[in-house]
N, C-alpha and C positions, 0 to 999 in steps of 0.2 A: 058404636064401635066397642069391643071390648079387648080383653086383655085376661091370657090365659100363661098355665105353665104344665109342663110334664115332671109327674111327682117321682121323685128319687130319693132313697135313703129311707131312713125311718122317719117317725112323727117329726123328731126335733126341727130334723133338716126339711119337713114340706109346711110346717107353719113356718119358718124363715123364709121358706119359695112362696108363700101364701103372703106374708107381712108383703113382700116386694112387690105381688099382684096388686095388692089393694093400694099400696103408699104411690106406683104407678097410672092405676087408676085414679087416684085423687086427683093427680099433677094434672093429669089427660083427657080426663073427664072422660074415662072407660069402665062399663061394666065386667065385672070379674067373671069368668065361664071358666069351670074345673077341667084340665089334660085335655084340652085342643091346640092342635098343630095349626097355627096361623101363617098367611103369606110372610108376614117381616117377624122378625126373630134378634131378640137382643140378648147376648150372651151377658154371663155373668163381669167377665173384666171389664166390661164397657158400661156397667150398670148405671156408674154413682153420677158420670156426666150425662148420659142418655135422660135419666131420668130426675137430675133435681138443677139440670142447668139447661137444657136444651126448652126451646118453645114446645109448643101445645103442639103431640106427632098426630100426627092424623092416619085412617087407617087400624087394623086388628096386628097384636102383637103376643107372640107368646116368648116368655122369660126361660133363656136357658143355662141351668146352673145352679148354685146351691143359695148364692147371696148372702151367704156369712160375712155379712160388710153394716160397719160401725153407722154412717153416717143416717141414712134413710129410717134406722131404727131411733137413735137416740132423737132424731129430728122431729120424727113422727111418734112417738111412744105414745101420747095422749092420744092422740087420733086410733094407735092399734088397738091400745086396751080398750076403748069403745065398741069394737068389732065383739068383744066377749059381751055374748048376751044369748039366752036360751033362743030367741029369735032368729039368729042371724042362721041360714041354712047351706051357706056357702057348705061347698066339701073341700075338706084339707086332701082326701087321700081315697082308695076306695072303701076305707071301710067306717071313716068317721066325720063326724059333720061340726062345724064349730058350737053350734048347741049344743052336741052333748061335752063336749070338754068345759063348756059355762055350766054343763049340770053335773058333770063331776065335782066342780066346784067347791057348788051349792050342798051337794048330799056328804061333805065333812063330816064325820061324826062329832059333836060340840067338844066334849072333851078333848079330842084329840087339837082340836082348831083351840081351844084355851091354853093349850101346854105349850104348843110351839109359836102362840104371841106372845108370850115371858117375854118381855124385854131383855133378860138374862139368860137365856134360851139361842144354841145356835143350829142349826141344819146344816148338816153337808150332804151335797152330792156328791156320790160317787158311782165311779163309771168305771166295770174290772170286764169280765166277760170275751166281748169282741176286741177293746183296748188293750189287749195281750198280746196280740199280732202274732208275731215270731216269737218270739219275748227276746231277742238282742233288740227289737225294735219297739218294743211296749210304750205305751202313750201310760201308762198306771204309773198312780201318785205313787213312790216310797210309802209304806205306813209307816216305819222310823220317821222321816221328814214330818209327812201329815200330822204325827202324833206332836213332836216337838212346837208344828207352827201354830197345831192349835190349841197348846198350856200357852203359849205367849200370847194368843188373842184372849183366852182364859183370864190371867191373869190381869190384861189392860180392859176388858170389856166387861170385866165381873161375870162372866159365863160361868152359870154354877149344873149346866145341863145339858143334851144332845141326841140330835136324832139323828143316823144316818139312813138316810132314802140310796138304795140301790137294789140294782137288777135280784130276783133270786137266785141264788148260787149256784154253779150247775158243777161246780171242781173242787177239790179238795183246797187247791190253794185258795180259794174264794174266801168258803168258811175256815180258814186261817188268819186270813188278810183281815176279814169282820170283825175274827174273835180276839183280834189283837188291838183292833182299835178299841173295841167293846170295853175289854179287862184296864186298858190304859186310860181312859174318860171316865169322870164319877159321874152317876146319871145317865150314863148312855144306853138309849132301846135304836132299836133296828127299824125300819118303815120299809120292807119290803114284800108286799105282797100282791099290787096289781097297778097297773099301768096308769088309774084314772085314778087310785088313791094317794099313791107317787106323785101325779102333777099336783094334787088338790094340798098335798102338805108343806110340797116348793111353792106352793104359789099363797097360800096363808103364811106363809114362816115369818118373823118379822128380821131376823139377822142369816142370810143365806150364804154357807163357801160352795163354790160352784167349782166343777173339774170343766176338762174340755169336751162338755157333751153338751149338744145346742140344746137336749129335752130339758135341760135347768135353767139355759139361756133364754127358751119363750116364755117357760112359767113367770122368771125375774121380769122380762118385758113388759107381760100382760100384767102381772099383779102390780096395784096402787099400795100395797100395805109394807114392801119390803123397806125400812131404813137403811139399811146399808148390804152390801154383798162385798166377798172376797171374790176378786175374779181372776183368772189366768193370765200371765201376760203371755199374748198370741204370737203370731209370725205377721201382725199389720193387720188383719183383716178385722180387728176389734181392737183398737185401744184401749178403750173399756166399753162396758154393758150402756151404765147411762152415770148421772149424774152423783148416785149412789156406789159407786163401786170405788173398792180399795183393792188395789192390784197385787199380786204377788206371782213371785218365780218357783215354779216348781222342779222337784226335785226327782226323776223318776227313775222307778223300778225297771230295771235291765238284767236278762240273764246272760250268761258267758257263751249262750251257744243258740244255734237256733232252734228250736224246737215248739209243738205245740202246747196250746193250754192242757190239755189231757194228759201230759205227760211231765209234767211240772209239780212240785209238792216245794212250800219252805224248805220243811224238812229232810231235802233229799238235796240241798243246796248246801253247800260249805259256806257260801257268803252271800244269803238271802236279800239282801237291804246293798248290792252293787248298786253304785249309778252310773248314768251318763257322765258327769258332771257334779262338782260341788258348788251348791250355789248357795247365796245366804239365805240367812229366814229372816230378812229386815224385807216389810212389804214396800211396796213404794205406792205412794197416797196419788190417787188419781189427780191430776191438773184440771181436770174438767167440775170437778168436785164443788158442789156450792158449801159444803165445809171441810176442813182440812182436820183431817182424824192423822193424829202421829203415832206409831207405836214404837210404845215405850221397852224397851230391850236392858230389863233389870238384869233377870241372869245375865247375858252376856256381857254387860256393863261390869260385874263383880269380878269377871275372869280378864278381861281386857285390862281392868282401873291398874291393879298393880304393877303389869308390864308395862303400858303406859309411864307408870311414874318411874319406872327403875328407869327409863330411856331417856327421860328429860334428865334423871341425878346422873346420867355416865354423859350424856351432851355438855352440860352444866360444868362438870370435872373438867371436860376436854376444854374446853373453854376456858377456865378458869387457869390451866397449865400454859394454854395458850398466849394468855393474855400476863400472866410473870415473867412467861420467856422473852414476851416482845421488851417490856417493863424492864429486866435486867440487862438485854444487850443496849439498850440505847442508854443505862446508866453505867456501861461499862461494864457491869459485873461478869460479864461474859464473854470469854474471848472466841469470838464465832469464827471457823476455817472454811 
């Protein structure tokens, strides 16, 4: 019996449709066979019951849907990264075979795999490009936000360096967006220049922030090396990545009108850095976490402490007035009407 799916989207999204084949397979005791249309057919919403609470289905089954869903990964993660191996001939997609993304890996150039295991060393992903949409509806980090959240992971993680892994730019606002992180980060070089050197440096990195693009979410999956990841908090279909993640809310880049990436420049924006929304830069530490990482919010602790105390000394006053007045009308001193 096996067990198949039809690939949609790019790489990120058909190794997530490929994790769900095999974590399937495991439960059912089916072999994986790549884009066959089989008789029964289990949609994505129904995934997480069909496959890790139901008995042993019997019969061939193809998976249909993206399967951006927490559980079956975090469940299985030892079991997927074992799928990485020059060996394994499984096809993700039509043009790539899970060998060679294990021999991407492998052909790191050394130096580059020494620089971004610094334990003081962080990696972002980031995702500009197609996540522009409309731009009233852009899924793209704020670089204002991004820069601010990470001088605060800087500062509590002792990050003294940085890589940013993304697409190569094809717009002007792209290499703006770069060159702004770039100029605000001490240390910071770029990693953009090919799809399998891209996984190979998400997936050695030892400290990874991740956007919402699943190509950073398999590399975090598959790799044994990562300590910890910043990860997005979702709409449910990820709590978080695994047992390493430190969650945060992002803050995202919106324009005033709709329009496409091609016709968009910072510079031709009166208020480049609009959001959605204001949200804070306090992350929230994953639950699932087998340690509990705090971050420490010096700066804003220096601007908050003094307001703070002024509010306790004007409570403090009212009270105090409060408490003479009760004090002299029951001593008489005050003739109350």
């Amino acid at each position: 019996m096996s067990v198949s799916y039809i690939p949609v989207g790019r790489l990120g999204n058909n190794l997530l449709q490929y994790f769900a084949c095999k974590v399937f397979g495991h439960i059912h005791n089916k072999s994986y066979v790549y884009n066959t249309q089989f008789e029964n057919t289990i949609r994505d919403d129904s995934f997480d019951q069909s496959c890790l609470s139901e008995p042993e289905l019997n019969g061939n089954y193809t998976l249909d849907g993206f399967f951006q869903r927490q559980p079956y990964v975090s469940i299985y993660q030892t079991f997927l990264q074992s799928l990485f191996s020059v060996e394994n001939q499984d096809r993700i997609n039509d043009k790539i075979l899970v060998s060679e993304i294990a021999t991407w890996i492998l052909d790191i150039d050394h130096s580059t795999k020494e620089h971004i295991q610094n334990p003081h060393h962080l990696v972002l992903h980031i995702r500009l490009d197609d996540f522009f949409h409309q731009g009233k509806n852009s899924e793209i980090i704020s670089p204002d936000w991004l820069i601010s959240y990470v001088k605060i992971l800087e500062n509590n993680f002792h990050f003294d360096s940085f890589t940013i892994v993304v697409d190569q730019p094809k717009f002007l606002w792209e290499k703006q967006y770069i060159s702004k992180l770039q100029t605000s980060l001490a240390n910071c070089n770029v990693q953009s220049s090919s799809i399998n050197e891209d996984f190979a440096v998400l997936y050695w990195a030892k400290n990874l922030f991740l956007c919402q693009s699943t190509f950073g979410w398999v590399a975090c999956v598959y790799s044994p090396n990562i300590e910890r990841n910043f990860f997005p908090h979702t709409d449910g279909r990820f709590a978080s990545l695994n047992n390493k993640s430190i969650l945060y809310t992002p803050v995202l880049f919106q324009t005033d009108m709709i329009m496409s990436p091609d016709q968009f420049s910072f510079k031709d924006s009166e208020n480049p850095e609009q959001v959605s929304s204001i949200e804070t830069l306090v992350s929230t530490v994953n639950p699932y976490a087998s340690e509990t990482v705090q971050i420490d919010l010096v700066t804003n602790f220096r601007i908050i402490l003094p307001i703070f105390i002024i509010a306790i000394a004007v409570l403090l006053f009212i009270a105090f007035i409060i408490v003479i007045l009760i004090f002299s009308y029951r001593n008489g001193w005050l003739m109350m009407y």
